[in-house]
mmCIF file as gemmi writes it, N, C-alpha and C atoms, coordinates in Angstrom:
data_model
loop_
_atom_site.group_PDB
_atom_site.id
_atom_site.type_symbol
_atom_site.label_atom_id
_atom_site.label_alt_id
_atom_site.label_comp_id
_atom_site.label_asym_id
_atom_site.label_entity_id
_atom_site.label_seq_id
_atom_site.pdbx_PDB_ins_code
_atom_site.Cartn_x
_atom_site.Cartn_y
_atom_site.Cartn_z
_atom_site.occupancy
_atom_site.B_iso_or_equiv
_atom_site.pdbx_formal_charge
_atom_site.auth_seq_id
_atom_site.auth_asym_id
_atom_site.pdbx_PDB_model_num
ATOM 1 N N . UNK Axp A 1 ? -31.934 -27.917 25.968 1 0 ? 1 A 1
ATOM 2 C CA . UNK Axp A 1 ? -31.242 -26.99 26.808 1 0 ? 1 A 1
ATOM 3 C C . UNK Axp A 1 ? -30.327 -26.11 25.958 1 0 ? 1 A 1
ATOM 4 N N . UNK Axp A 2 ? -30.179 -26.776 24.893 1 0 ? 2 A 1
ATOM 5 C CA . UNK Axp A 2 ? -29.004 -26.399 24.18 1 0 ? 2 A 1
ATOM 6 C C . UNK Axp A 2 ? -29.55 -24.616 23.629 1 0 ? 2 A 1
ATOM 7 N N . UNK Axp A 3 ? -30.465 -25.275 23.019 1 0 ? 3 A 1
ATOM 8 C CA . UNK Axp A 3 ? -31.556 -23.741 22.059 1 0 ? 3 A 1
ATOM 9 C C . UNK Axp A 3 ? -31.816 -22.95 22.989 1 0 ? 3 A 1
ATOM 10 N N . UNK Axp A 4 ? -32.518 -23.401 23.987 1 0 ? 4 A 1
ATOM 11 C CA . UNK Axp A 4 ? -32.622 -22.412 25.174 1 0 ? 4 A 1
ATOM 12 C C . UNK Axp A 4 ? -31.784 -21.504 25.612 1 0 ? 4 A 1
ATOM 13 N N . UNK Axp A 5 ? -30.554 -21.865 25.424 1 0 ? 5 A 1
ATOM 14 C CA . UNK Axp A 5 ? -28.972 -21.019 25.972 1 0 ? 5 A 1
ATOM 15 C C . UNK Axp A 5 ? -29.569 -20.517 24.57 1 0 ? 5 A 1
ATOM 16 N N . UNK Axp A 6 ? -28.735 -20.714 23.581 1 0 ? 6 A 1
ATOM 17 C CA . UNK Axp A 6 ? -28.837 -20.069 22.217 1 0 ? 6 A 1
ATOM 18 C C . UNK Axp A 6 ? -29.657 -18.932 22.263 1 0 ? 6 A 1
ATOM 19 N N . UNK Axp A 7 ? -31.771 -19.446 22.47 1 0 ? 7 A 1
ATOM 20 C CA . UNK Axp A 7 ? -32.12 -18.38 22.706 1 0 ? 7 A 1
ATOM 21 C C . UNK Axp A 7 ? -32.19 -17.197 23.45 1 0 ? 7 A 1
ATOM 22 N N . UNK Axp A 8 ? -31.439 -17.984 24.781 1 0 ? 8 A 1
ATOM 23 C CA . UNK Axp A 8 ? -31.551 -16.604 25.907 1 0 ? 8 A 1
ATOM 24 C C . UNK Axp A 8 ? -29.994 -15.755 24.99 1 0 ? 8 A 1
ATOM 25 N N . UNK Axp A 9 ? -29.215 -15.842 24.699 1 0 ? 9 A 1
ATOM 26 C CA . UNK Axp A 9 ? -27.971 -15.693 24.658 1 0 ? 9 A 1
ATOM 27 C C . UNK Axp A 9 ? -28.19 -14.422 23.574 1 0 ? 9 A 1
ATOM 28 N N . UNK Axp A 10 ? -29.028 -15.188 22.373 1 0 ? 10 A 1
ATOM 29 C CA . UNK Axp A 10 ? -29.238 -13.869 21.198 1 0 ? 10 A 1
ATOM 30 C C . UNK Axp A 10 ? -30.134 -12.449 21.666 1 0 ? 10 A 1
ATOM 31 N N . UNK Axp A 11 ? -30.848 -13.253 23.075 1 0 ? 11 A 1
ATOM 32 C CA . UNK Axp A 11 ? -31.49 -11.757 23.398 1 0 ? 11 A 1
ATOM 33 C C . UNK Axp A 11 ? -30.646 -11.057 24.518 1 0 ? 11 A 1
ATOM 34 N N . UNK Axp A 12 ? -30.047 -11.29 24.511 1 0 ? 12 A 1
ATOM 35 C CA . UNK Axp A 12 ? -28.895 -10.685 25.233 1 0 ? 12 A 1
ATOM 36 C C . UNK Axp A 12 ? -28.221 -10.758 26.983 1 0 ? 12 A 1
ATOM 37 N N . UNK Axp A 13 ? -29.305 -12.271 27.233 1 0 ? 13 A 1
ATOM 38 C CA . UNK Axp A 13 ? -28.325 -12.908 28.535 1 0 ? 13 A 1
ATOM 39 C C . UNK Axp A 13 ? -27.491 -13.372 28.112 1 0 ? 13 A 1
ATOM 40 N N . UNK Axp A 14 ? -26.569 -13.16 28.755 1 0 ? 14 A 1
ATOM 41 C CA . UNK Axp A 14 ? -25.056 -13.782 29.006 1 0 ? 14 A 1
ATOM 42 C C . UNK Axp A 14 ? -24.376 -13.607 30.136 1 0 ? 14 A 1
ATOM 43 N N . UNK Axp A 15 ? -23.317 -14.429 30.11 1 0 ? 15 A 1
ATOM 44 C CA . UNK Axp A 15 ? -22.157 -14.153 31.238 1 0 ? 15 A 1
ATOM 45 C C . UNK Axp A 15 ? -22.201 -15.344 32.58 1 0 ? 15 A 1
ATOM 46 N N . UNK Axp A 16 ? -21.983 -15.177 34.019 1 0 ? 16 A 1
ATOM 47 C CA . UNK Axp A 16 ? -22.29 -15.807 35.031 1 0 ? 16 A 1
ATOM 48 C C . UNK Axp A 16 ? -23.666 -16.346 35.394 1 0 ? 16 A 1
ATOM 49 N N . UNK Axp A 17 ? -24.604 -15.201 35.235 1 0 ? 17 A 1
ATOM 50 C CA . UNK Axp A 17 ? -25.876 -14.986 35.536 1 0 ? 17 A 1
ATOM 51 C C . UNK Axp A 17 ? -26.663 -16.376 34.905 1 0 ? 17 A 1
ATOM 52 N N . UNK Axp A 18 ? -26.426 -16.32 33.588 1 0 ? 18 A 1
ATOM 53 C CA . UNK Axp A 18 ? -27.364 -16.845 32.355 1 0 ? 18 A 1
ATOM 54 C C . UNK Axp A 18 ? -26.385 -17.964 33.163 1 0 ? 18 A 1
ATOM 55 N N . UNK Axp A 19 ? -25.24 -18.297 33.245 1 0 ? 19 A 1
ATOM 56 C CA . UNK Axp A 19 ? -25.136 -20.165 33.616 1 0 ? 19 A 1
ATOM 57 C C . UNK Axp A 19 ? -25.635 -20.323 34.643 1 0 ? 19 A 1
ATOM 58 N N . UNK Axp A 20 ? -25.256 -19.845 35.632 1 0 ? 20 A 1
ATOM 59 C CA . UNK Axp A 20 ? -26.213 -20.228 36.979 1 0 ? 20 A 1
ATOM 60 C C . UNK Axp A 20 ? -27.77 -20.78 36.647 1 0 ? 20 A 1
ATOM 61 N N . UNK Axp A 21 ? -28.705 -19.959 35.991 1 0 ? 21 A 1
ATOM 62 C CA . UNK Axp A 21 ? -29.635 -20.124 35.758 1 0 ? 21 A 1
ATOM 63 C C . UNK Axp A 21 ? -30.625 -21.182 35.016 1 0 ? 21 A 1
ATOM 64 N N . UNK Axp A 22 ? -29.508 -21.426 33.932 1 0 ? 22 A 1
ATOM 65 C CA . UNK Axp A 22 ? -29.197 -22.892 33.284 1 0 ? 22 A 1
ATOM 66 C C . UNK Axp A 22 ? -29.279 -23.842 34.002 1 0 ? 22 A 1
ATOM 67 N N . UNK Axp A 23 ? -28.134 -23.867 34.539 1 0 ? 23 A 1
ATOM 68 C CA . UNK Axp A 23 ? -27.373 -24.622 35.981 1 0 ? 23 A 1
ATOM 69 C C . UNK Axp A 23 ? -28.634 -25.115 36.683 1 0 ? 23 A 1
ATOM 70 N N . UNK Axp A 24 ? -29.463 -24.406 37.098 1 0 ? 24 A 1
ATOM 71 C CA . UNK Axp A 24 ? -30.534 -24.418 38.495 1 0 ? 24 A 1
ATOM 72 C C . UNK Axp A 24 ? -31.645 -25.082 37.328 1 0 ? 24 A 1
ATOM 73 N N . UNK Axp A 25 ? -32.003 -24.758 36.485 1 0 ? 25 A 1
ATOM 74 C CA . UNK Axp A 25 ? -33.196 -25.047 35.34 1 0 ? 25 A 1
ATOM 75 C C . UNK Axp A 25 ? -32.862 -26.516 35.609 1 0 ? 25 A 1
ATOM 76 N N . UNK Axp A 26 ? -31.61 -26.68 35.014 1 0 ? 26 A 1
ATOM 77 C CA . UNK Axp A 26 ? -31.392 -28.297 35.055 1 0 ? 26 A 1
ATOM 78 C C . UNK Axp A 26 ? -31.369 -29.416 35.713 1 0 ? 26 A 1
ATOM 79 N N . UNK Axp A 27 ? -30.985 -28.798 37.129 1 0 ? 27 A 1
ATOM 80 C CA . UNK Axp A 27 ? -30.965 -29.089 38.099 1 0 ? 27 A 1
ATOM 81 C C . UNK Axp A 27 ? -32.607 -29.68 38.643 1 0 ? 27 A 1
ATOM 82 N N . UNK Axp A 28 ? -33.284 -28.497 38.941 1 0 ? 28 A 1
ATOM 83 C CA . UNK Axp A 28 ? -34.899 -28.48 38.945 1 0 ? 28 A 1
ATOM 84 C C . UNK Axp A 28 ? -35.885 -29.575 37.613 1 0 ? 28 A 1
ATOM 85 N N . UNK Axp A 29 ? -35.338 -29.263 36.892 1 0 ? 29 A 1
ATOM 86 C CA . UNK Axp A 29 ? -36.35 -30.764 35.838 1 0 ? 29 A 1
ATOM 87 C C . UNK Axp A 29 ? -36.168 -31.863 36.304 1 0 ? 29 A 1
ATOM 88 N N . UNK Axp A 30 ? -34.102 -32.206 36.614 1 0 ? 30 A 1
ATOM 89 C CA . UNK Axp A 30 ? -33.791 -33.688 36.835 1 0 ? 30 A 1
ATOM 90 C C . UNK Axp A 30 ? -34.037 -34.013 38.429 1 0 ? 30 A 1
ATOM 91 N N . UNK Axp A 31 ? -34.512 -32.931 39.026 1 0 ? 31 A 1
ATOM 92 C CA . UNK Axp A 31 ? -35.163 -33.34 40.265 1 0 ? 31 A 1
ATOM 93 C C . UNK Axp A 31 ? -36.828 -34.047 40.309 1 0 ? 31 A 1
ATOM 94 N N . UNK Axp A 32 ? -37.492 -32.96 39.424 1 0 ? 32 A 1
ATOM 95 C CA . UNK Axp A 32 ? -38.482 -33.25 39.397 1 0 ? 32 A 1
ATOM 96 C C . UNK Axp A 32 ? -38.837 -35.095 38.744 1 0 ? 32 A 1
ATOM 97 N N . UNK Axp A 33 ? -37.984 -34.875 37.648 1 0 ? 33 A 1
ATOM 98 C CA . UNK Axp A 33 ? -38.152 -36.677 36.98 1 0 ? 33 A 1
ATOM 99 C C . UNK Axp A 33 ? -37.794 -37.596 38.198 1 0 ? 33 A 1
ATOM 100 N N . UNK Axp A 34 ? -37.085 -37.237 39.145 1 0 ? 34 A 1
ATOM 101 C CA . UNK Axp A 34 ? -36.736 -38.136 40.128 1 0 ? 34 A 1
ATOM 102 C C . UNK Axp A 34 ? -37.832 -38.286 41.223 1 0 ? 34 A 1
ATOM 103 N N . UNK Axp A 35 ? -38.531 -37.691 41.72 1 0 ? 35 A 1
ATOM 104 C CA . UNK Axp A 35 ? -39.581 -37.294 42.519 1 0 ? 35 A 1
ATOM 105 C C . UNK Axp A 35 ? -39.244 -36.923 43.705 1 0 ? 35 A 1
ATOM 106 N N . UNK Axp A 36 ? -38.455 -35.95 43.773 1 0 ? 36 A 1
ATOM 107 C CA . UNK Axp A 36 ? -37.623 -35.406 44.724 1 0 ? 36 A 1
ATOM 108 C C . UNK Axp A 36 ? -38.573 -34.704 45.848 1 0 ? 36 A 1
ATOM 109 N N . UNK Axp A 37 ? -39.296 -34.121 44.786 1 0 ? 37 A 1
ATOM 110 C CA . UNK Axp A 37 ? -40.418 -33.235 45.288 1 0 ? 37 A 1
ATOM 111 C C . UNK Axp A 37 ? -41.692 -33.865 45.239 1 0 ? 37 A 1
ATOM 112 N N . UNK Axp A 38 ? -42.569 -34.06 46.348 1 0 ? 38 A 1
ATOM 113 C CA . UNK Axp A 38 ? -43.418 -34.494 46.931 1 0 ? 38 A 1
ATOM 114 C C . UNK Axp A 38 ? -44.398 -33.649 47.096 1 0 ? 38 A 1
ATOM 115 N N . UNK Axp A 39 ? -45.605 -34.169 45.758 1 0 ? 39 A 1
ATOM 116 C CA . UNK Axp A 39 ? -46.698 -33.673 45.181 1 0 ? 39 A 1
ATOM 117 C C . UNK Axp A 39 ? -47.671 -33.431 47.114 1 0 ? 39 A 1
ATOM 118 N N . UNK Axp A 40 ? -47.902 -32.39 47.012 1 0 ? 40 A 1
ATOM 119 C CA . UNK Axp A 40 ? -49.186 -32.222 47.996 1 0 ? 40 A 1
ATOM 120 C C . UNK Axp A 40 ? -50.588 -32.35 48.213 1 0 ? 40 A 1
């Protein structure tokens, strides 16, 4: 996650936007490992 910021950051996201987005990314994987979401 870490590089990922890094990389979005050098191409020039930043600010509120780019954490939120983070935020939700992270959110969404550690859901998925949990099986939150229910394969169809």
């Amino acid at each position: 996650m870490a590089a990922l910021h890094d990389a979005m950051k050098a191409v020039g996201y930043a600010g509120h936007s780019h954490k939120v987005y983070l935020v939700r990314l992270l959110f969404y994987l550690s859901a998925e490992d949990t099986g939150i979401f229910k394969p169809e």
